[in-house]
PDB file of N, CA, C, O and CB in Angstrom:
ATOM      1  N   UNK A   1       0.836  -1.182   0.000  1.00  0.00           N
ATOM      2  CA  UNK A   1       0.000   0.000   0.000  1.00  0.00           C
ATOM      3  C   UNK A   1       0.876   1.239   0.000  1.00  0.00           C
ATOM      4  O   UNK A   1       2.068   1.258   0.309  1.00  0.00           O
ATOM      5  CB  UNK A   1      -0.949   0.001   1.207  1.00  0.00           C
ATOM      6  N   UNK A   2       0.150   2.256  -0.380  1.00  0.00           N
ATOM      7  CA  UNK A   2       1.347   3.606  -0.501  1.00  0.00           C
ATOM      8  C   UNK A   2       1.251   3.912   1.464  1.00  0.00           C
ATOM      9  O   UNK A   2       0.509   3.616   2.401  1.00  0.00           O
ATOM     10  CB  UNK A   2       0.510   5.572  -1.920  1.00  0.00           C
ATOM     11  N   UNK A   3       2.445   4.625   1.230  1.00  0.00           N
ATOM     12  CA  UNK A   3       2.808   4.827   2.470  1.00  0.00           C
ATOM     13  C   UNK A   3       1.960   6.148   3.010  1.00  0.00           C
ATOM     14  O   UNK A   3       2.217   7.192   2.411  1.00  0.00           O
ATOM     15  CB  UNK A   3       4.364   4.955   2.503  1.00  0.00           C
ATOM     16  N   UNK A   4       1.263   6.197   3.767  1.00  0.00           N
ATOM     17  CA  UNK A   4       0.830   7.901   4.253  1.00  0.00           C
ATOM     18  C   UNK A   4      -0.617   7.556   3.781  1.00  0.00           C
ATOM     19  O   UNK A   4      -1.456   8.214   4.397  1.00  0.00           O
ATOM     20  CB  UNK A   4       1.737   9.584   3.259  1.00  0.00           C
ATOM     21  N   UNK A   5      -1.112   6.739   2.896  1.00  0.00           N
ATOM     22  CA  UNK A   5      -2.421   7.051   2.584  1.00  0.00           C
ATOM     23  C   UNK A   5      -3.288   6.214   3.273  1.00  0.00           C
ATOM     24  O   UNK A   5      -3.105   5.004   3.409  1.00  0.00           O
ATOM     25  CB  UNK A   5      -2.668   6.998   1.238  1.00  0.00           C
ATOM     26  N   UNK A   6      -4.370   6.935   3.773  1.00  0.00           N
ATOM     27  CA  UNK A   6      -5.311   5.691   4.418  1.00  0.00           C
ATOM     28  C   UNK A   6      -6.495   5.757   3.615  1.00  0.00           C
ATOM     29  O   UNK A   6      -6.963   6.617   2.867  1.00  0.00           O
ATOM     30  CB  UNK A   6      -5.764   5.834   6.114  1.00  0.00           C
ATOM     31  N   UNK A   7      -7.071   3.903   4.198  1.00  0.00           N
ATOM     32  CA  UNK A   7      -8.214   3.896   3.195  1.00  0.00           C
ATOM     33  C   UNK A   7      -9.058   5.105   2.390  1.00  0.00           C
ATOM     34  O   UNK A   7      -9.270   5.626   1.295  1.00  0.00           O
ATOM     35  CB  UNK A   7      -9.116   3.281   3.867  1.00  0.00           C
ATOM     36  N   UNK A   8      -9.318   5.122   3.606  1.00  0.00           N
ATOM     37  CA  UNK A   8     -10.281   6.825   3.525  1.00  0.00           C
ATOM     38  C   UNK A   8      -9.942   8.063   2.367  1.00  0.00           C
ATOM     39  O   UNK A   8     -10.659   8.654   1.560  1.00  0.00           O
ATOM     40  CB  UNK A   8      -9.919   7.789   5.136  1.00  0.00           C
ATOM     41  N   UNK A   9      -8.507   8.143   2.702  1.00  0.00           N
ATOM     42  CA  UNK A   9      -8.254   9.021   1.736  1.00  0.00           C
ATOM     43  C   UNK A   9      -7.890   8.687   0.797  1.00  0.00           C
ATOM     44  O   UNK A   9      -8.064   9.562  -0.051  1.00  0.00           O
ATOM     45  CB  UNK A   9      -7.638   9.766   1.930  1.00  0.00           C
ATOM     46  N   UNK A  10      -7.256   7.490   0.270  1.00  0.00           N
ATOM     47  CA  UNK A  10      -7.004   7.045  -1.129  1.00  0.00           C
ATOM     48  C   UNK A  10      -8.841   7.261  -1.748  1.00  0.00           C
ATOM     49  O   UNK A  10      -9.073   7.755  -2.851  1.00  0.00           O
ATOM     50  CB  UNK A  10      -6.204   5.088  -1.144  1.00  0.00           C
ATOM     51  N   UNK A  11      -9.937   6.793  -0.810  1.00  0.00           N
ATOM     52  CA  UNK A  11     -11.110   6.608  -1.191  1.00  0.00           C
ATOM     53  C   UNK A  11     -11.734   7.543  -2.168  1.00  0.00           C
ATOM     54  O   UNK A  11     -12.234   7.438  -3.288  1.00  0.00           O
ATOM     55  CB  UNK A  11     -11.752   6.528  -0.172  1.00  0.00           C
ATOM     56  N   UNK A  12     -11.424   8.868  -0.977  1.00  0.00           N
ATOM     57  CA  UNK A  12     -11.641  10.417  -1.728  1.00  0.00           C
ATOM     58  C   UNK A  12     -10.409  10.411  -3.081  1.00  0.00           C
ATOM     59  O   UNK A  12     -10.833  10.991  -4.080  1.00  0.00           O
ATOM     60  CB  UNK A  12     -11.207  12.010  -0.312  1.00  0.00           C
ATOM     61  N   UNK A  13      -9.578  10.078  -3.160  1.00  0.00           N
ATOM     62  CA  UNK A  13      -8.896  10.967  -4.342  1.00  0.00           C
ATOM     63  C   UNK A  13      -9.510   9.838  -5.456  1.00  0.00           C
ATOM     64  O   UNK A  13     -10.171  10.459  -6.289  1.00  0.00           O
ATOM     65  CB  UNK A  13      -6.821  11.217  -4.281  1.00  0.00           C
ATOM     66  N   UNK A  14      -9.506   8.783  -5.659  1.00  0.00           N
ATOM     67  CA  UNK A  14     -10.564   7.852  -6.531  1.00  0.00           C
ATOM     68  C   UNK A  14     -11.718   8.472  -6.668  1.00  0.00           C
ATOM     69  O   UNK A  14     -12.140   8.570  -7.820  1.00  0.00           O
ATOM     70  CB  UNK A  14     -10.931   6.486  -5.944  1.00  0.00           C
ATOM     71  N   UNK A  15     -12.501   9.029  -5.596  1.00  0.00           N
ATOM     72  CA  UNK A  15     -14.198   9.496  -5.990  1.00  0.00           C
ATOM     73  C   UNK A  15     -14.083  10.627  -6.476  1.00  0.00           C
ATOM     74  O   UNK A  15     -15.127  11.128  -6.896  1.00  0.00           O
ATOM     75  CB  UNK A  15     -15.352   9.656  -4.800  1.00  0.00           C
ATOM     76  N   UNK A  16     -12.711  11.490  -6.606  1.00  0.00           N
ATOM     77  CA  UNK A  16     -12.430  13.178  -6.888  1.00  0.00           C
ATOM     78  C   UNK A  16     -13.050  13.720  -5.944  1.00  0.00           C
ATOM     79  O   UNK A  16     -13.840  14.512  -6.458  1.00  0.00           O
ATOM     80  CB  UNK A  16     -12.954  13.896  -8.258  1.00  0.00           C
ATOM     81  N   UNK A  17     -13.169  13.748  -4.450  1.00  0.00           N
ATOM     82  CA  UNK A  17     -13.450  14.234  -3.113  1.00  0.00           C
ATOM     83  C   UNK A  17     -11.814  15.209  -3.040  1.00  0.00           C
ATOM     84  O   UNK A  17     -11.472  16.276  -2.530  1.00  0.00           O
ATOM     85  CB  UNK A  17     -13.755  12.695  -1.769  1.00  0.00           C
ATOM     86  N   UNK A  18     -11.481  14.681  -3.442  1.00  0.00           N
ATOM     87  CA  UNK A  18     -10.167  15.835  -2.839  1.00  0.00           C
ATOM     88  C   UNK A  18      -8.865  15.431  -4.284  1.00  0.00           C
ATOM     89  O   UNK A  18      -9.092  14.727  -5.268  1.00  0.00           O
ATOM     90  CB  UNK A  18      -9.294  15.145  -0.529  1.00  0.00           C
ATOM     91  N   UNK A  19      -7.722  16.059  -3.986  1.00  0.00           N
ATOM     92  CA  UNK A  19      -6.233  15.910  -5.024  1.00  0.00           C
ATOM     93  C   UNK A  19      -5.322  15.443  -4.436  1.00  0.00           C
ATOM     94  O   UNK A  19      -5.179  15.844  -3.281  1.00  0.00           O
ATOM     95  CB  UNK A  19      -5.546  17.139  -5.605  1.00  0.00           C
ATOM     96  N   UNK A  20      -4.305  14.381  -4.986  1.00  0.00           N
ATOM     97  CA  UNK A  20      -3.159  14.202  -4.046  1.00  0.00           C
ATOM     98  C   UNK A  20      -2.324  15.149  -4.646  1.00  0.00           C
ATOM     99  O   UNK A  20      -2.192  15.614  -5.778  1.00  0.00           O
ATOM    100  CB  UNK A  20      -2.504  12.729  -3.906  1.00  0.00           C
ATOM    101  N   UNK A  21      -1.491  15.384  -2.911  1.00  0.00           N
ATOM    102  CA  UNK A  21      -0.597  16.049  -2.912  1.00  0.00           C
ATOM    103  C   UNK A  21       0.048  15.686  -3.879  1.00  0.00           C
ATOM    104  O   UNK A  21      -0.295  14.661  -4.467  1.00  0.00           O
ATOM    105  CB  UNK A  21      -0.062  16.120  -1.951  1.00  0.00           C
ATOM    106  N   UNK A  22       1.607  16.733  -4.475  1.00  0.00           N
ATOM    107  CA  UNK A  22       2.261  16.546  -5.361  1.00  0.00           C
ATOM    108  C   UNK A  22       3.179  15.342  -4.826  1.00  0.00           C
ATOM    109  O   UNK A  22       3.478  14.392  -5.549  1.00  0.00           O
ATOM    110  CB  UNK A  22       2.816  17.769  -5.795  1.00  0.00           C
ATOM    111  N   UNK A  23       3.599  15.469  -3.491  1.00  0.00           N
ATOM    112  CA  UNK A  23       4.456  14.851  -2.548  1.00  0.00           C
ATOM    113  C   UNK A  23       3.948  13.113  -3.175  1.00  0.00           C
ATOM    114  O   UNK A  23       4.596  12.233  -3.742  1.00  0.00           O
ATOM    115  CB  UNK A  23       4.035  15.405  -0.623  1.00  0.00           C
ATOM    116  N   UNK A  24       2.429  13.213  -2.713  1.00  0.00           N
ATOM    117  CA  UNK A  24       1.490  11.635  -2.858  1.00  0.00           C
ATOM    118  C   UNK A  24       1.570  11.189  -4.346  1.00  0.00           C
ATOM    119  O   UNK A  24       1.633  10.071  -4.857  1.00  0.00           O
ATOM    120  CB  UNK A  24      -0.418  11.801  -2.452  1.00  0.00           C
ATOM    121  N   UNK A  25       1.547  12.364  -4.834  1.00  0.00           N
ATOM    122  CA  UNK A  25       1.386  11.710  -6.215  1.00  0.00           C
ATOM    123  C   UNK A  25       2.529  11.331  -6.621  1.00  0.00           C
ATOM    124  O   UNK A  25       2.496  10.228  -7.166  1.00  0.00           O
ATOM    125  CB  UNK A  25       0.826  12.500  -7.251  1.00  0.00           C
ATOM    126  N   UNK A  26       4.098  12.092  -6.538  1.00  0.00           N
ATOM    127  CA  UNK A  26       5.288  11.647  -6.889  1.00  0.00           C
ATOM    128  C   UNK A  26       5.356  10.214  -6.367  1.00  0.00           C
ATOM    129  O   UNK A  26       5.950   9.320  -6.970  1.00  0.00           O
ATOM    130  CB  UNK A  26       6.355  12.543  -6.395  1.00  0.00           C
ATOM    131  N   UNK A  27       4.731  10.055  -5.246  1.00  0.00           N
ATOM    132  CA  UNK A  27       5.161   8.543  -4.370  1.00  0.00           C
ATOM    133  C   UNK A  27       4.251   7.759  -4.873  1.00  0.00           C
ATOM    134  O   UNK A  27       4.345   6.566  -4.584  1.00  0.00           O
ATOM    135  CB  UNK A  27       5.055   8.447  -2.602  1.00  0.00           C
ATOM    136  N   UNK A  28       3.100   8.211  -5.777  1.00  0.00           N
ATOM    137  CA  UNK A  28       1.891   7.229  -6.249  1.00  0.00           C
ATOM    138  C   UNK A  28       2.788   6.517  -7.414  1.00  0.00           C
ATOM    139  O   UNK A  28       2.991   5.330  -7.670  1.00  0.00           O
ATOM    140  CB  UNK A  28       0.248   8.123  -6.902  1.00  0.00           C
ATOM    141  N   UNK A  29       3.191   7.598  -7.949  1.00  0.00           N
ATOM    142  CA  UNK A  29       3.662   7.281  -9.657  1.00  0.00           C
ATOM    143  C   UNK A  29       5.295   6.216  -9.530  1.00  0.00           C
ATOM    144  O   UNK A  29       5.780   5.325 -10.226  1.00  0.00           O
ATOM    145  CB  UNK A  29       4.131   9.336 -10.704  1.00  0.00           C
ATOM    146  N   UNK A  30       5.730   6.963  -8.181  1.00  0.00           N
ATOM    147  CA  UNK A  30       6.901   5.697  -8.139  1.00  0.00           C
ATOM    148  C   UNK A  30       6.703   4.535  -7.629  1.00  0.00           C
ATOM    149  O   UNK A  30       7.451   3.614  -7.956  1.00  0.00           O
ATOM    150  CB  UNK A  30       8.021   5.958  -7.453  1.00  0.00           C
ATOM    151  N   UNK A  31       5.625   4.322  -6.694  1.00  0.00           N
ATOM    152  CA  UNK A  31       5.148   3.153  -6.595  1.00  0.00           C
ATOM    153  C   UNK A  31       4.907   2.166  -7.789  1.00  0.00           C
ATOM    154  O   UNK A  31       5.521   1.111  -7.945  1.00  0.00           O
ATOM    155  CB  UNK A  31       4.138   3.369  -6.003  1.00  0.00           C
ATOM    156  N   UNK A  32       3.829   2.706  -8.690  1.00  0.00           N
ATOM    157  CA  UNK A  32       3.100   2.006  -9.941  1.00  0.00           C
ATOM    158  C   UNK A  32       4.323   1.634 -10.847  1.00  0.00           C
ATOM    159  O   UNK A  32       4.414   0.785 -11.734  1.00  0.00           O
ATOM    160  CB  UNK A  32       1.927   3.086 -10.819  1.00  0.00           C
ATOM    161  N   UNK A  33       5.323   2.612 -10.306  1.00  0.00           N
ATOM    162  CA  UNK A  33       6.405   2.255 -11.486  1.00  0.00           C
ATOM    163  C   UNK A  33       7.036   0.984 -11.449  1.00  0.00           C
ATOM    164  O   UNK A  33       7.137   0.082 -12.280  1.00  0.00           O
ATOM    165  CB  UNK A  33       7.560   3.196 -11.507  1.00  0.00           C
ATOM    166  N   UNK A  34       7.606   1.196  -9.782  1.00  0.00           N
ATOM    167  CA  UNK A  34       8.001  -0.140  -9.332  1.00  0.00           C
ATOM    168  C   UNK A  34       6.862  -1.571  -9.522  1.00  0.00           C
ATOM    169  O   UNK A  34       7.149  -2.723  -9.847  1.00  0.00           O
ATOM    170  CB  UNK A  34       8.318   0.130  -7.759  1.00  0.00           C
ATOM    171  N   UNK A  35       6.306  -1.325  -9.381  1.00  0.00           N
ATOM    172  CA  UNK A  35       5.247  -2.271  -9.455  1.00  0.00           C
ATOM    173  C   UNK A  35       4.577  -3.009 -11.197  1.00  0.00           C
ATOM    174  O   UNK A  35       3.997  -4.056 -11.483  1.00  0.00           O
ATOM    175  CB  UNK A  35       4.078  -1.363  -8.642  1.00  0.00           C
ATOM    176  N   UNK A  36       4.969  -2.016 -11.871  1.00  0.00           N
ATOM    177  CA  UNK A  36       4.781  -2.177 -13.335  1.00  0.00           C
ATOM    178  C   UNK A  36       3.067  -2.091 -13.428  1.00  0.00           C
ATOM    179  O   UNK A  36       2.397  -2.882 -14.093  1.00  0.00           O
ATOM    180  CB  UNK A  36       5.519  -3.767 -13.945  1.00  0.00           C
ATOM    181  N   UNK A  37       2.452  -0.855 -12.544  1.00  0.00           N
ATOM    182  CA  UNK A  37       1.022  -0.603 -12.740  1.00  0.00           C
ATOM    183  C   UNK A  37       0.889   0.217 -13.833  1.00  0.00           C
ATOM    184  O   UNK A  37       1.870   0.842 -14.236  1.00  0.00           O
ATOM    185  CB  UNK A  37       0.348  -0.008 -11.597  1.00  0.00           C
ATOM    186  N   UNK A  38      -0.353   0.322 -14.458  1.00  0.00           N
ATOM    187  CA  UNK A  38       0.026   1.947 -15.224  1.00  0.00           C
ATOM    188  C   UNK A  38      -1.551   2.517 -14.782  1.00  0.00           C
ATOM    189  O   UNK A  38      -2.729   2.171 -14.873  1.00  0.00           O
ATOM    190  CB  UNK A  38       0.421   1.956 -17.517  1.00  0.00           C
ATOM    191  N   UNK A  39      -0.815   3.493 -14.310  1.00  0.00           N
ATOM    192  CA  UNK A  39      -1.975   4.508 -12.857  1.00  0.00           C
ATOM    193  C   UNK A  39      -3.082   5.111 -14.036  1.00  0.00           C
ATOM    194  O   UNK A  39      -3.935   5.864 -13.566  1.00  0.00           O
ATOM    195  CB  UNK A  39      -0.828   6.493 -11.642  1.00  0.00           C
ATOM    196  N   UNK A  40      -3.156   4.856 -15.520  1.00  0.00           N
ATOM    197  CA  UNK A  40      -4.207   5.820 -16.004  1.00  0.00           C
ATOM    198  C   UNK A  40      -5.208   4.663 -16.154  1.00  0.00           C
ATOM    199  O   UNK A  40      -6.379   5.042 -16.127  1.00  0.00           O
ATOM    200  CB  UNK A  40      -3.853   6.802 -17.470  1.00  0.00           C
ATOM    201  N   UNK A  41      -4.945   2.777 -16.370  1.00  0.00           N
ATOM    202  CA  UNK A  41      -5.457   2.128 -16.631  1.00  0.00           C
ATOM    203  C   UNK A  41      -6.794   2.381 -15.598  1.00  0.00           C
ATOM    204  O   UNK A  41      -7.941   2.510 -16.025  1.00  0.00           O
ATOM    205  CB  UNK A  41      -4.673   1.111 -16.757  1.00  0.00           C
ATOM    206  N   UNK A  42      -6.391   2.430 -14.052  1.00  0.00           N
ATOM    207  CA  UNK A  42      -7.394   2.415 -12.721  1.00  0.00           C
ATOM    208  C   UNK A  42      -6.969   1.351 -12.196  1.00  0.00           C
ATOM    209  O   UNK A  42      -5.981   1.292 -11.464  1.00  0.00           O
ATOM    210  CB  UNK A  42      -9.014   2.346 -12.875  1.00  0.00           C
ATOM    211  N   UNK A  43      -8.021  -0.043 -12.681  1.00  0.00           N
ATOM    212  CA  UNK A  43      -8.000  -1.231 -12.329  1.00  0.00           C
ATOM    213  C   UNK A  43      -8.597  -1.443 -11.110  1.00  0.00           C
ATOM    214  O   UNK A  43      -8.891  -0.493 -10.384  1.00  0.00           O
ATOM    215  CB  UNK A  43      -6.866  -1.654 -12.372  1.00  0.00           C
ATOM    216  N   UNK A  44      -8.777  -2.420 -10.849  1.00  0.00           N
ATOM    217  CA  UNK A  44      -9.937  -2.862 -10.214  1.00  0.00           C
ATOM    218  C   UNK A  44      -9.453  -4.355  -9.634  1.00  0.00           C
ATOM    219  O   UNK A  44      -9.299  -5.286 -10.425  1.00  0.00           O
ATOM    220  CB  UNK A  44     -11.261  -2.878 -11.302  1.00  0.00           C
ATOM    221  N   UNK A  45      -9.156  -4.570  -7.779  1.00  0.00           N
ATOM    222  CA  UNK A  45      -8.183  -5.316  -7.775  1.00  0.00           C
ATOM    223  C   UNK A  45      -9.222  -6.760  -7.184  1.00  0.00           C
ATOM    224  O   UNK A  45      -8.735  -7.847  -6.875  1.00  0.00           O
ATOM    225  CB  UNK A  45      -6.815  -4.621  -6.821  1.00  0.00           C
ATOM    226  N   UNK A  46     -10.094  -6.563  -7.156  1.00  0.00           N
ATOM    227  CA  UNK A  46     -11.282  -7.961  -6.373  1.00  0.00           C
ATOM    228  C   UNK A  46     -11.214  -8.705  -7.527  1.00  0.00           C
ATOM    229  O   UNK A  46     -11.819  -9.774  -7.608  1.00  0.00           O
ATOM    230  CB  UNK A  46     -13.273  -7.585  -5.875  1.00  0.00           C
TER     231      UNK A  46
END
């Protein structure tokens, strides 16, 4: 899971309730990187 985000708020930036920080998002995008996600697909993990 990304580090700093809780359910809740990953929840809101998915529903567009709020923006991640630039900070969150740099750490979103290096996550997905490492991970070989690609963050525009979404996806849907159930």
């Amino acid at each position: 899971m990304l580090q700093g985000g809780s359910f809740a708020t990953i929840n809101r930036w998915e529903n567009g309730k709020t923006s991640l920080s630039r900070l969150a998002r740099k750490q979103f995008e290096q996550f997905c990187e490492e991970k070989g996600i690609d963050p525009a697909e979404g996806g849907d993990n159930q």
